[in-house]
C-alpha positions, 0 to 999 in steps of 0.5 A: 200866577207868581210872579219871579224876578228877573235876577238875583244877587247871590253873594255866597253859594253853599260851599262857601257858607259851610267853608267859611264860617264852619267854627261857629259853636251851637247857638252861635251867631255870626253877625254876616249877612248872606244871600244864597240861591237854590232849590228847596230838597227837603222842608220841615215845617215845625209850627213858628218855625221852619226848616229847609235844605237849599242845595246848589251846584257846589252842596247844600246849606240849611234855611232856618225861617222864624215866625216874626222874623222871616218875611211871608213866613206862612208862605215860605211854609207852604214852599214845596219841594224842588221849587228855587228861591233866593233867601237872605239872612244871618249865618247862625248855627242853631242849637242843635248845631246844624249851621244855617242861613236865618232868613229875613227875607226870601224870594221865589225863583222858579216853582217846581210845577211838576211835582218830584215825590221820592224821586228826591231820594235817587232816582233809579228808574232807567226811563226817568234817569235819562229821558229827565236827565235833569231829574237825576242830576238833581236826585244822584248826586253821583250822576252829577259828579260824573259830569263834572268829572267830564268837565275837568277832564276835557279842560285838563286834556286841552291845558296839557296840550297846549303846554306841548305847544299843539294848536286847538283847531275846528273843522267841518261838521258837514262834510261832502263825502264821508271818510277818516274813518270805517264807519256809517255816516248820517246823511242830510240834504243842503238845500242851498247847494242842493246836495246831499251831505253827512254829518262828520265820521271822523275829523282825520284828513281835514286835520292833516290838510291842516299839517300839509298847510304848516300847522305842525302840532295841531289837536281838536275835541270835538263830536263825531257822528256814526250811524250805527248801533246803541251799546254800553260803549256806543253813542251815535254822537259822542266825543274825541280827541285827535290829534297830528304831529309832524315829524313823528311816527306811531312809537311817538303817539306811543309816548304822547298816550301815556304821559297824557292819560297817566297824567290825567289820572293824577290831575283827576284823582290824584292817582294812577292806581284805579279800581274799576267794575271792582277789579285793579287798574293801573295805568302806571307807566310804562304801559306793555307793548305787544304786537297783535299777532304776538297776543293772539298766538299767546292767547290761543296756542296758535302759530298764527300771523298775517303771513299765514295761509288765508284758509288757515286763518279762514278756519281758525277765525270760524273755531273762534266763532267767527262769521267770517264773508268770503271777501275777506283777506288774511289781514280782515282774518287775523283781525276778527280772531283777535277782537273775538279771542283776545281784545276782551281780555286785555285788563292793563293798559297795553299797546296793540301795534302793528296791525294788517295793512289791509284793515289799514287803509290811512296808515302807512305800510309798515317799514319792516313788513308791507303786510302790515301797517304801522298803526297801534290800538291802546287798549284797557279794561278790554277795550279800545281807548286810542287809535293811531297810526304813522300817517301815510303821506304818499299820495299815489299809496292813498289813491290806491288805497281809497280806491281799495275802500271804493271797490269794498263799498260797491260790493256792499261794505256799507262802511267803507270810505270813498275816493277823496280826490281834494285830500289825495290833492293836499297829498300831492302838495307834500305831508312830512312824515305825521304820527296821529291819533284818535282818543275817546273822551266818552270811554276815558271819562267812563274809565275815571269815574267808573262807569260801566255804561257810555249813557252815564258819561254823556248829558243826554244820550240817545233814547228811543222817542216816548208819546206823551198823552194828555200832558197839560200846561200844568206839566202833569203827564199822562198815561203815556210813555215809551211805545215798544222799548224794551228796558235794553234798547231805552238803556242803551246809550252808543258809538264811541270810539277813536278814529 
């Protein structure tokens, strides 16, 4: 068994290499010596010498080993490929041009013992990409990107707002009951307490108990959990922004969207004119602003509205093709018709507001019309981006709205929120008029590197468990794999979503 080292100084990764010394001519010697450290993607073995590209997380660089002159050259030979070796030498230019590390003396970092094949040349089994995540970031360089992309993005976003002055804050994961959101939790049992309690849907009211304590400006990324389905937009863990501003309303949220997303375009890819699944994109603002109301009627000729008749609304929504339950109210109603006739369609950015109150149940109620609430959705690419609203801060309104939510959950809407007595208490001790949002980092991260499917925005997404028969300490596997998935359900990847 070879035995590896327990470090290695690096002293030059391969970006750094190629940078710095890219002026030396064919044949040329630098006369510096460097330490580079990687995997081996590609070995030509040409009798006294030997060639290899070592790639590393900023690019790749070629060795150039030597009979004579490269310690255990036969060895180094035999290297295979994926295997990482640390490797020291002189910075030459050979005469073919190619600018390489001559190696004096090299070491073995890890061997590869279960062997790539042409997975070296791109992965595009779907199984393999993201079941062996770690095979497909070494063989696409693009998933890689993607990644980083993500990286950037989010310490970007957090730069941003702490330059407004809004505070980076943590709350619970585990929650004793589920609320913020319309949505499924998981739930698992606390054996301390013994109690049941569920993964968090949605960080909402911790947040605004955080204003009601005095943090006026206050924002958290963090992993929310819903169970629910797999889609190209759905994950069931995946990532958010939210965000709550005392002293603000939904037309503020407005304004903070925009500049944000716009200027993290810039910060990202240096431009606000995008190109998406091959069609235009600009999220150059100012973004277009319409009521729901106003983009369903555009849409579908109708004369329709939260004020409409609710067996009007019944009757359209079914035209659409809607599978309307009879518990629904007009606001439910005009909901469903919009996200089946119109959502879908709304390419540029935009920003759906004034949505019904009865869809509604943490906004507060609209100053002009108490059908509605004044909440927005920001939409792009025909979906939803962000999900904001001016927060509802009366406590006896909420009560009554929880209690709304409970009765929906008793008749069986398995999503609906429950009374959460300890927020409506926080209620009572005063929430200052409070704009607040919730952005999906999964979908903007999909919009900037142009990505159909959430799978290719998240490390490791949610996959169908696969048996593995006859694997063996060697790591060759056997003749096992996925039992029952169709190539949708391993492809899929899941809830995403904001709020």
């Amino acid at each position: 068994m070879t035995t590896v080292p327990y470090r290695f100084d690096q002293t030059a990764d391969a970006a750094e290499v190629v940078a710095r010394w890219s002026g030396l001519a064919a044949g040329e010697e630098s006369g510096d010596q460097v330490s580079v450290a990687g995997r081996i993607m590609l070995s030509r073995p040409q009798g006294r010498l030997a060639f290899a590209e070592l790639r590393d997380s900023s690019g790749a660089v070629q060795l150039f080993a030597l009979d004579g002159v490269t310690r255990d050259f036969d060895a180094f030979k035999r290297l295979r490929l994926g295997d990482w070796v640390g490797a020291s030498g002189e910075v030459v230019r050979t005469r073919r041009g190619e600018l390489s590390v001559k190696i004096a003396d090299w070491v073995l970092l890890a061997e590869a013992r279960r062997g790539f094949g042409d997975k070296w040349r791109g992965v595009t089994d779907v199984e393999t990409r993201f079941r062996q995540r770690e095979v497909d970031l070494w063989a696409n360089a693009e998933s890689r990107r993607t990644l980083l992309l993500r990286s950037q993005l989010v310490r970007r976003m957090r730069e941003r707002l702490w330059d407004k002055g809004f505070v980076e804050v943590e709350t619970p994961i585990l929650h004793p009951i589920p609320g913020g959101a319309h949505a499924r939790p998981f739930v698992t049992h606390f054996r301390a307490l013994d109690m049941d309690v569920f993964l968090r849907i949605a960080p909402e009211l911790y947040l605004k108990r955080l204003v009601v304590g005095g943090f006026e400006k206050v924002f958290e990324i963090g992993r929310l959990f819903r169970n629910e389905g797999l889609s190209p937009r759905h994950n069931p863990e995946f990532t958010t922004l939210e965000l709550y501003q005392a002293y603000a309303d939904y037309h503020d949220m407005m304004a903070i969207v925009e500049e944000l997303v716009s200027g993290l375009a810039l910060d990202i890819l240096g431009t606000t004119s995008l190109t998406y699944q091959g069609r235009p994109l600009d999220l150059t603002p100012p973004w277009r602003r319409a009521t729901l109301t106003e983009l369903v009627a555009s849409e579908t000729g109708l004369d329709v509205s939260v004020h409409s008749p609710r067996d009007t609304l019944e009757k359209w929504a079914r035209d659409a093709g809607v599978e309307v339950e009879r518990s629904w109210g007009p606001g439910k109603l005009l909901l469903e018709l919009y996200e089946k006739t119109t959502e879908g369609g709304l390419w540029d950015p935009v920003f759906v507001y004034d949505y019904p109150k009865e869809v509604s149940p943490l906004a507060r109620v609209h100053r002009d019309d108490p059908m509605l609430a004044e909440r927005f959705e920001q939409v792009v690419a025909g979906r939803e981006l962000v999900n904001a609203f001016s927060e509802l801060v009366d406590p006896d309104e909420q009560l009554v709205r929880f209690e709304e939510q409970a009765a929906a959950r008793d008749a069986g809407d398995e999503d609906a929120m429950v009374v959460d007595t300890d927020y409506v208490r926080a209620l009572q001790h005063g929430l200052p008029p409070t704009g607040g949002l919730g952005l999906g980092i999964d979908r903007l991260v999909m919009l900037f590197s142009d990505t159909a499917h959430i799978r290719e925005v998240i490390s490791f997404p949610m996959m169908r468990p696969e048996r593995v028969e006859g694997a063996t300490a060697e790591g060759e596997e056997g003749a096992g794999g996925d039992q029952g998935a169709t190539p949708e359900e391993v492809a899929t990847g899941a809830v995403d979503g904001a709020r």
